[in-house]
Backbone as CSV, one residue per row, in Angstrom:
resi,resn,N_x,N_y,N_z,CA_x,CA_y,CA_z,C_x,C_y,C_z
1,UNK,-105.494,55.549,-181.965,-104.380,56.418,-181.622,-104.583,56.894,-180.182
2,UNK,-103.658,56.340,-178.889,-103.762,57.219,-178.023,-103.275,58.595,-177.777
3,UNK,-103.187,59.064,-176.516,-103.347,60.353,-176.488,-101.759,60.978,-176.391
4,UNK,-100.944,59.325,-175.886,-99.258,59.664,-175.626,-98.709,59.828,-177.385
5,UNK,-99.510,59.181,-178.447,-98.790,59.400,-179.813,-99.402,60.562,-180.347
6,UNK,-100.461,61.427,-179.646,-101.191,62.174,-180.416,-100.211,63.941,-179.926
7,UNK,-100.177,63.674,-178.538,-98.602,64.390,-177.961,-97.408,64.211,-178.313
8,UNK,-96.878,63.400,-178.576,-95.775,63.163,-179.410,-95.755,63.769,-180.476
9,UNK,-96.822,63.379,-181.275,-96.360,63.621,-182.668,-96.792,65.579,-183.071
10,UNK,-97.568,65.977,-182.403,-97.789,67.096,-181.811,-97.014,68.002,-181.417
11,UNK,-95.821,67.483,-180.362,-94.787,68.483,-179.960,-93.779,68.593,-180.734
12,UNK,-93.176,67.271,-181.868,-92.820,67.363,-182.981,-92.830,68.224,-183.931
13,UNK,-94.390,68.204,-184.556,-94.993,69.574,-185.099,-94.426,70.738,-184.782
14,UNK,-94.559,71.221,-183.375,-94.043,72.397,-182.676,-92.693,72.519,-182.960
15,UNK,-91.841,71.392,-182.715,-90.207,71.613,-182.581,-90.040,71.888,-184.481
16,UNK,-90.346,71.366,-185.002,-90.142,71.302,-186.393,-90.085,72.687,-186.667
17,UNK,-91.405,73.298,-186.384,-91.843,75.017,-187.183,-90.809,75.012,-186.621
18,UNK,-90.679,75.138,-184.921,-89.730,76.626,-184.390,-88.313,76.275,-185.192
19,UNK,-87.511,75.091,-185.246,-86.089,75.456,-185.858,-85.954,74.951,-187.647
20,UNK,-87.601,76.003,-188.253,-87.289,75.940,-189.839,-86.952,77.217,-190.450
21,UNK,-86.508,77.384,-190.826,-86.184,78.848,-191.574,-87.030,79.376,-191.742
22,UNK,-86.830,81.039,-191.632,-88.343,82.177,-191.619,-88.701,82.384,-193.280
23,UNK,-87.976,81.892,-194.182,-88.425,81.650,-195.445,-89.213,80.145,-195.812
24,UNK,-88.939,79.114,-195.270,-89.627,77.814,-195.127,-91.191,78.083,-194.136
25,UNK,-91.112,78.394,-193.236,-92.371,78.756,-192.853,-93.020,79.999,-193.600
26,UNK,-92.568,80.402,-194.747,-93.615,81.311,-195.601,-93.615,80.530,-197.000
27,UNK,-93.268,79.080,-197.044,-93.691,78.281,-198.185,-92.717,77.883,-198.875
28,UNK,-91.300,78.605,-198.546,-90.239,78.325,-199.200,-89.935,76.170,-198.863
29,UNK,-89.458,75.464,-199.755,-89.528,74.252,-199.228,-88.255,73.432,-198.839
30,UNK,-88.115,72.806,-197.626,-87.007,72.664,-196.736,-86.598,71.367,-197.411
31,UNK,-85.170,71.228,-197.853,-84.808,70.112,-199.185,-84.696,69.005,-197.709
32,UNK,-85.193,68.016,-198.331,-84.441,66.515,-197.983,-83.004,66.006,-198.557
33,UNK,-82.176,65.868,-197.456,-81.492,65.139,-198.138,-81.141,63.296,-197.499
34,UNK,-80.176,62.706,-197.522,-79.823,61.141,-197.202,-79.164,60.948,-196.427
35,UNK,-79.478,60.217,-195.063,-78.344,59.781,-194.328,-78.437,58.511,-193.822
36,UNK,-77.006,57.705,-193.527,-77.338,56.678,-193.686,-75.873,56.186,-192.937
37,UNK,-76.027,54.381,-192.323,-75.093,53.841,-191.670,-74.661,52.572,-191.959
38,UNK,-73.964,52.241,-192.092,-73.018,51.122,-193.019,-73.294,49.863,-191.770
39,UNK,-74.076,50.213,-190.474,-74.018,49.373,-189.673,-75.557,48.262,-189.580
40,UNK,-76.258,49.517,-189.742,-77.977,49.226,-190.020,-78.848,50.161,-190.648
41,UNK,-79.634,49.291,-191.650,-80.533,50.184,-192.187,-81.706,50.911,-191.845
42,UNK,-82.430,51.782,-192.650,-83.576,52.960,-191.751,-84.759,51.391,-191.307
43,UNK,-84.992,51.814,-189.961,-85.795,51.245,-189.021,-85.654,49.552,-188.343
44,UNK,-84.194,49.366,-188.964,-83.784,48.090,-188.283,-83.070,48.382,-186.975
45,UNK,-82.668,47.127,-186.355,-82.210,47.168,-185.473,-81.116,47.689,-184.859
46,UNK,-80.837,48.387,-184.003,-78.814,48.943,-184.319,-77.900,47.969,-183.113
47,UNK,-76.898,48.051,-183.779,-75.845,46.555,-183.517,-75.578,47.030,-181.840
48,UNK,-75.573,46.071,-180.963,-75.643,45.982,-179.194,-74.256,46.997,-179.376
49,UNK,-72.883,47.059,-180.643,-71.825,47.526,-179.886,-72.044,49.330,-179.765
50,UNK,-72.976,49.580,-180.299,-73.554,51.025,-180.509,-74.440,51.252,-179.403
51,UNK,-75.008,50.280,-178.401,-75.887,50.609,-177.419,-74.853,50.829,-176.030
52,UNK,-75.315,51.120,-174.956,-75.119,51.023,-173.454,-74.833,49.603,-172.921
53,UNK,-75.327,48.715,-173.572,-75.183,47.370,-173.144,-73.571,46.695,-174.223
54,UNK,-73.248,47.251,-174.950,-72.048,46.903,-175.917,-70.908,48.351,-175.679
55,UNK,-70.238,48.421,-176.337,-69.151,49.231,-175.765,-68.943,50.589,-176.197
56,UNK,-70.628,51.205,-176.427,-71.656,52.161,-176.315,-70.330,53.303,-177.728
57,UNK,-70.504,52.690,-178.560,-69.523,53.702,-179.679,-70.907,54.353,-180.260
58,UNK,-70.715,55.542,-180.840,-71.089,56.147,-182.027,-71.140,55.491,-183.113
59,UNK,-72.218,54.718,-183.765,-72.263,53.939,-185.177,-71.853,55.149,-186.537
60,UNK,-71.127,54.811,-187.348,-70.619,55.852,-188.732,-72.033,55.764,-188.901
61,UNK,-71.902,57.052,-189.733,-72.818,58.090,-190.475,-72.272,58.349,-191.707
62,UNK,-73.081,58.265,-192.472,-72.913,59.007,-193.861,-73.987,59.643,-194.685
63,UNK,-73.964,60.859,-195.177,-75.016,61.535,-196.035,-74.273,62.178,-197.284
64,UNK,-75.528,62.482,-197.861,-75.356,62.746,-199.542,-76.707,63.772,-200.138
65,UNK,-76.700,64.658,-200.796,-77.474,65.195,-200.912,-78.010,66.559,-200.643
66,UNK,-77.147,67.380,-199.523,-77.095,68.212,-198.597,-77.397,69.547,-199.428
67,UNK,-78.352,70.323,-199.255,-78.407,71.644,-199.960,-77.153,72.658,-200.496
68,UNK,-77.162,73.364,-201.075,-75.788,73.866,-201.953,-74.909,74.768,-201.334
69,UNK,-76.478,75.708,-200.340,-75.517,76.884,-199.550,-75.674,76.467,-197.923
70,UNK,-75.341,75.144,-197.697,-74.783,75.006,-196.754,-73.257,75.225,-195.884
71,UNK,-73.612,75.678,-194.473,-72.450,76.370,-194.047,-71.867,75.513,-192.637
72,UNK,-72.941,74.744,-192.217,-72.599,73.700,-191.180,-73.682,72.273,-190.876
73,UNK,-73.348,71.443,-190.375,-74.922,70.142,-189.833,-74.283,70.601,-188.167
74,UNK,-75.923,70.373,-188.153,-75.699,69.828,-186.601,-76.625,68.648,-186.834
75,UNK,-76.206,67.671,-185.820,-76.748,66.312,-185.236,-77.412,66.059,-184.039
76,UNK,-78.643,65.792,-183.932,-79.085,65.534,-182.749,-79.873,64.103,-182.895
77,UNK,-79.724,62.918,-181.952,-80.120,61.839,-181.921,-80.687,61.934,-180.367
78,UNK,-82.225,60.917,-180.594,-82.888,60.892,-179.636,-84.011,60.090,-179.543
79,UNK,-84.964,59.489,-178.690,-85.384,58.381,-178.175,-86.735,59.128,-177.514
80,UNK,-87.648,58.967,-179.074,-89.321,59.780,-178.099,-89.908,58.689,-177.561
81,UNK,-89.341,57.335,-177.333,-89.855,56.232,-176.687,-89.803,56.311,-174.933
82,UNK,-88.910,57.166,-175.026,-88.299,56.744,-173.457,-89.492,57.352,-172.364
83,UNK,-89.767,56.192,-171.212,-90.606,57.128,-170.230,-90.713,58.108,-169.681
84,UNK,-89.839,58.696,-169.553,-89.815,60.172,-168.932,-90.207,61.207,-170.244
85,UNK,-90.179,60.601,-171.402,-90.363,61.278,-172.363,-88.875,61.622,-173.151
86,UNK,-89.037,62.511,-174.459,-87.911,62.394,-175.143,-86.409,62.036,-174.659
87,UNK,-85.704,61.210,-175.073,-84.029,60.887,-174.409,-83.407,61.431,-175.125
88,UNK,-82.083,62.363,-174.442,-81.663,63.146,-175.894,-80.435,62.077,-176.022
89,UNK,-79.637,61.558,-176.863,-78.575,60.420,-177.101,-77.655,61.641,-177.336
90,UNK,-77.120,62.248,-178.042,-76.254,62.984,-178.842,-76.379,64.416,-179.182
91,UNK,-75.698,65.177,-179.404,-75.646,66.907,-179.448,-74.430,66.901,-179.986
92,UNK,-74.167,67.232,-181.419,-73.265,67.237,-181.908,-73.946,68.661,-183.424
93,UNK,-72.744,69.883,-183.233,-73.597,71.262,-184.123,-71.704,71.544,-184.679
94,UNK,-72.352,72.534,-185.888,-70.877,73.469,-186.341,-69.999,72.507,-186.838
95,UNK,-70.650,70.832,-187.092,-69.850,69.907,-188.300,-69.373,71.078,-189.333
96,UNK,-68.534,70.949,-190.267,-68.345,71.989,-191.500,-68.655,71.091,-192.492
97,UNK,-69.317,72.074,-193.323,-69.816,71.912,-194.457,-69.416,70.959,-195.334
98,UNK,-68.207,71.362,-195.913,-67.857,69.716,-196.326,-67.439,68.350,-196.269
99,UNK,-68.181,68.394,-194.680,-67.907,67.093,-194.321,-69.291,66.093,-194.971
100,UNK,-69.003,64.761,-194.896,-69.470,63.965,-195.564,-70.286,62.820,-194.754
101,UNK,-69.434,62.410,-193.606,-69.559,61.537,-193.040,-69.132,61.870,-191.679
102,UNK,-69.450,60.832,-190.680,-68.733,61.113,-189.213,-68.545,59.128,-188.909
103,UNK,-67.075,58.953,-188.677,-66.871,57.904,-188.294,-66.907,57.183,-187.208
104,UNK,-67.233,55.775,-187.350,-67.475,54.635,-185.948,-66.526,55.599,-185.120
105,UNK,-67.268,55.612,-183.485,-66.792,55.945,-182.182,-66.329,57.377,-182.503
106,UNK,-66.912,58.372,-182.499,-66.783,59.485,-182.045,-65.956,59.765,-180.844
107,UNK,-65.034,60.896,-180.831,-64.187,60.962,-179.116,-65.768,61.332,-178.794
108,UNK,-65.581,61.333,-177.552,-66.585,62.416,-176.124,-65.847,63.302,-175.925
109,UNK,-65.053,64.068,-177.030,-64.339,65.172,-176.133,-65.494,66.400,-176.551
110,UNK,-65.383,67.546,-176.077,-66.172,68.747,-176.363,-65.786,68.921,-177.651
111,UNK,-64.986,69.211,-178.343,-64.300,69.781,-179.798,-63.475,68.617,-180.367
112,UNK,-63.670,68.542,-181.993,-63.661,67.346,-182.299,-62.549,67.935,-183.016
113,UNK,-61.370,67.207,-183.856,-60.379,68.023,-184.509,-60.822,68.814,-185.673
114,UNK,-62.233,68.595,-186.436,-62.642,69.420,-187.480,-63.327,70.753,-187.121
115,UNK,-63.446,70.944,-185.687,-64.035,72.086,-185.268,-65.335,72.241,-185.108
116,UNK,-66.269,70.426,-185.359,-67.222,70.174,-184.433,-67.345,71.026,-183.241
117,UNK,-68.077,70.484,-182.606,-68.605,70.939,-181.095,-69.471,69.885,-180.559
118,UNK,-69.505,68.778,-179.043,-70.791,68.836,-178.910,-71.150,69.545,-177.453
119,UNK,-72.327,68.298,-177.702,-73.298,68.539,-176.327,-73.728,68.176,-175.316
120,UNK,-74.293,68.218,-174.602,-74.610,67.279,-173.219,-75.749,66.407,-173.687
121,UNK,-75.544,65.415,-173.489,-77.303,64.100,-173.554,-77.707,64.433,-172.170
122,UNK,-78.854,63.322,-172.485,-79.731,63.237,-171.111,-78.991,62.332,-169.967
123,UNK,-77.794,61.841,-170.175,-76.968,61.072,-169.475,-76.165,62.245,-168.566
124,UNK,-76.323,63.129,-168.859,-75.373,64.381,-168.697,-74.169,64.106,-168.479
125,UNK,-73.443,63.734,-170.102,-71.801,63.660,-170.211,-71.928,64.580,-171.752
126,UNK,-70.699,64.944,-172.070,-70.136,65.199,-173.184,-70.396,63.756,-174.279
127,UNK,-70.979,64.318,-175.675,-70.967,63.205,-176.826,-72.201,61.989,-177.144
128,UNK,-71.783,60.720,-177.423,-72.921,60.167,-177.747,-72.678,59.200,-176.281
129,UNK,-74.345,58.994,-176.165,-74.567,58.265,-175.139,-75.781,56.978,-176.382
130,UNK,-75.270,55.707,-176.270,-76.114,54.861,-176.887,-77.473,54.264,-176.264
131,UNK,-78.256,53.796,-177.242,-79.495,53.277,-176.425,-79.389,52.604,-175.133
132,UNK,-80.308,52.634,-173.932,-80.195,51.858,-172.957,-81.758,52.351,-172.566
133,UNK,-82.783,51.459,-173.318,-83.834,51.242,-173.486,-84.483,50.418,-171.627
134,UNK,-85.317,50.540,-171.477,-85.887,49.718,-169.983,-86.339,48.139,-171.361
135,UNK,-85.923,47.199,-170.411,-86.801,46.125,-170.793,-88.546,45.937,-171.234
136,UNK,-88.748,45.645,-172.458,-89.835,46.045,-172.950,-89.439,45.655,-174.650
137,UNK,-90.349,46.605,-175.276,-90.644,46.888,-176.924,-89.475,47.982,-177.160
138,UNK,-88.924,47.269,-178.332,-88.138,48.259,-179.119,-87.965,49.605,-179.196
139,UNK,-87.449,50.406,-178.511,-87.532,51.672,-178.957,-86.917,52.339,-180.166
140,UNK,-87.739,53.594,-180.888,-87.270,54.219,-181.662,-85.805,55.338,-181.718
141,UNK,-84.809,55.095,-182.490,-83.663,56.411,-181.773,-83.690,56.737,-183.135
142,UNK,-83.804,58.215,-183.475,-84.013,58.926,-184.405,-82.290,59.588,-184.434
143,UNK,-81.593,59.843,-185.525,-80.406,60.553,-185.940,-80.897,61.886,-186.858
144,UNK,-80.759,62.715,-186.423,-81.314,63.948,-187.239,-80.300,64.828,-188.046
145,UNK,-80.120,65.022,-188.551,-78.926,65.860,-189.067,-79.452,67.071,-189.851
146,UNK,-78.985,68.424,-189.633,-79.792,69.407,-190.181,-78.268,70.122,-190.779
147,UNK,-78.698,71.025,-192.187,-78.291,71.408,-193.178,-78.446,73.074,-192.537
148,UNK,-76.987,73.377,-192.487,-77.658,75.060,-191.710,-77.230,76.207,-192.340
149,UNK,-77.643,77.036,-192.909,-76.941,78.331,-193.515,-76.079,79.155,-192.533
150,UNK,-75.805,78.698,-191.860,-74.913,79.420,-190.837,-74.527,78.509,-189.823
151,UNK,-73.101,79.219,-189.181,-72.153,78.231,-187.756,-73.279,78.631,-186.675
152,UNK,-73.365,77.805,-185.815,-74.384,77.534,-184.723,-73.258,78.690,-183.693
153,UNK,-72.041,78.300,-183.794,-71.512,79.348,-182.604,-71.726,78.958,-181.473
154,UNK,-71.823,78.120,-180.412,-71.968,77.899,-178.991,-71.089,77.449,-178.608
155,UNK,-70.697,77.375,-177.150,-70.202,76.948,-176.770,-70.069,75.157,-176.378
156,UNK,-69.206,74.331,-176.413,-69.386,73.006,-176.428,-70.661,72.929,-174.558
157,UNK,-70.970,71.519,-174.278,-71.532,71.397,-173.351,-72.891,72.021,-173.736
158,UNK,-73.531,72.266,-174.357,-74.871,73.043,-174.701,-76.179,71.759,-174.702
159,UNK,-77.296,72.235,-174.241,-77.995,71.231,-174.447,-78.675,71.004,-175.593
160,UNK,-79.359,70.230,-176.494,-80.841,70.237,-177.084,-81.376,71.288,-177.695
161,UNK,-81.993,71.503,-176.568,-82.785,73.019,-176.689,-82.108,74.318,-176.995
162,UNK,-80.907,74.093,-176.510,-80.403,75.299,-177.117,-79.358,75.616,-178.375
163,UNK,-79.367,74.421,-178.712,-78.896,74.276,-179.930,-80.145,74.644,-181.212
164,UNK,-81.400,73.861,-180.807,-82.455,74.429,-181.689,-82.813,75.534,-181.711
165,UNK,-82.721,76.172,-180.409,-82.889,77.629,-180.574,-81.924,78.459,-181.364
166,UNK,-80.828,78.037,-181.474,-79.939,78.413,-182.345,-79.686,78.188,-183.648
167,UNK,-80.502,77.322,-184.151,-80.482,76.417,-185.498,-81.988,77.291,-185.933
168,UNK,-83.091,77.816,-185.387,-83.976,78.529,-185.500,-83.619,79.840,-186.441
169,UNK,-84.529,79.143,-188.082,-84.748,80.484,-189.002,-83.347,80.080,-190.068
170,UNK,-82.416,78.830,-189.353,-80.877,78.731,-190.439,-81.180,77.583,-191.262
171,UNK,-82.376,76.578,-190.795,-82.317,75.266,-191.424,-82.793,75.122,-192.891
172,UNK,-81.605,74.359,-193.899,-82.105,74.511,-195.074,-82.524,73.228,-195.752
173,UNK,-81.928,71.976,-194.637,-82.683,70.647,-195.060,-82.271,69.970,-193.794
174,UNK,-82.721,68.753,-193.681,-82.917,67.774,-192.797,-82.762,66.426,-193.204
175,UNK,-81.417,65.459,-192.966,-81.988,63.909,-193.345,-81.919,62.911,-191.867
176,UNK,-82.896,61.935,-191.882,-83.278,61.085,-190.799,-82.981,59.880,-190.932
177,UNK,-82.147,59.487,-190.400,-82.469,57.867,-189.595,-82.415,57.172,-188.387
178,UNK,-83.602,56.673,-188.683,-84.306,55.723,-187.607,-83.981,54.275,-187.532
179,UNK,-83.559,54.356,-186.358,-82.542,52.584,-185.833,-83.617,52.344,-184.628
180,UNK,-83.492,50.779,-184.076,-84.239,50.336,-183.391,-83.696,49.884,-181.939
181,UNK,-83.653,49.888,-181.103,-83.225,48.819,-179.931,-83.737,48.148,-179.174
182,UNK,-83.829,46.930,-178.452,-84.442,46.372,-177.544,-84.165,45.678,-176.622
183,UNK,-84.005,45.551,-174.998,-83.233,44.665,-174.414,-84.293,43.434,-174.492
């Protein structure tokens, strides 16, 4: 194990505690639930029309499973492969609750007609920005979707970080998937 996966997986650790609920960090246990894409399965490859190099859409999403007193997801997708270190792809918070799914190609607008919201990527635009990996080994892009007892409330354009800071102490589950890319 070098010392770049031992940091990684490390600052992970860190991000995890800070945006889990102040009842989950006293033992209470943070539900899993399922998410998943009709395009590719967890840790395969994701289709070029979902990357930077294809005509960079938002691949559908779908989950199942979601804790009971949920009140919103937020979405954050991102790339701990990338050299500069984490890539944020997507910032998307304040989904409502009974939504289910989010369909192929997302607008890039700030506010989505369900009263979404997003966020700025590391591309610094509004919405999803798809893989655009350097030539090399596959990178990992993680889709996160968190289960929140409460509306995040921000304003659209928000980054990352401050969405977790805001998701900090509300999260009541989490489901993941992991897609692959490679030029």
């Amino acid at each position: 194990m070098n010392s770049r996966t031992i940091l990684v997986g490390l600052t992970a650790a860190l991000l995890w505690a800070a945006i889990l609920p102040s009842n989950a960090q006293k033992g209470a246990r943070v539900m899993n639930f399922k998410l998943s894409s009709t395009f590719f399965v967890p840790g395969g490859m994701i289709p070029k029309q979902f990357t930077y190099d294809g005509t960079d859409l938002s691949p559908a999403l779908e989950w199942s499973g979601a804790p009971e007193n949920t009140k919103s997801f937020s979405l954050i997708a991102d790339d701990p492969d990338a050299p500069v270190g984490t890539w944020v792809h997507w910032v998307l918070f304040d989904l409502p609750a009974d939504a289910k799914e989010l369909a192929e190609g997302v607008p890039k607008d700030e506010q989505l007609p369900n009263g979404a919201r997003q966020g700025r990527n590391d591309f610094r635009f509004i919405g999803y920005g798809g893989p655009c990996p350097p030539q090399g080994p596959a990178h990992r892009y993680f889709f996160k979707l968190y289960a929140l007892n409460a509306i995040v409330n921000l304003k659209a354009g928000v980054s990352k970080e401050e969405v977790e800071k805001a998701m900090a102490g509300h999260v009541l589950g989490q489901a993941t998937l992991m897609g692959r890319y490679q030029r």
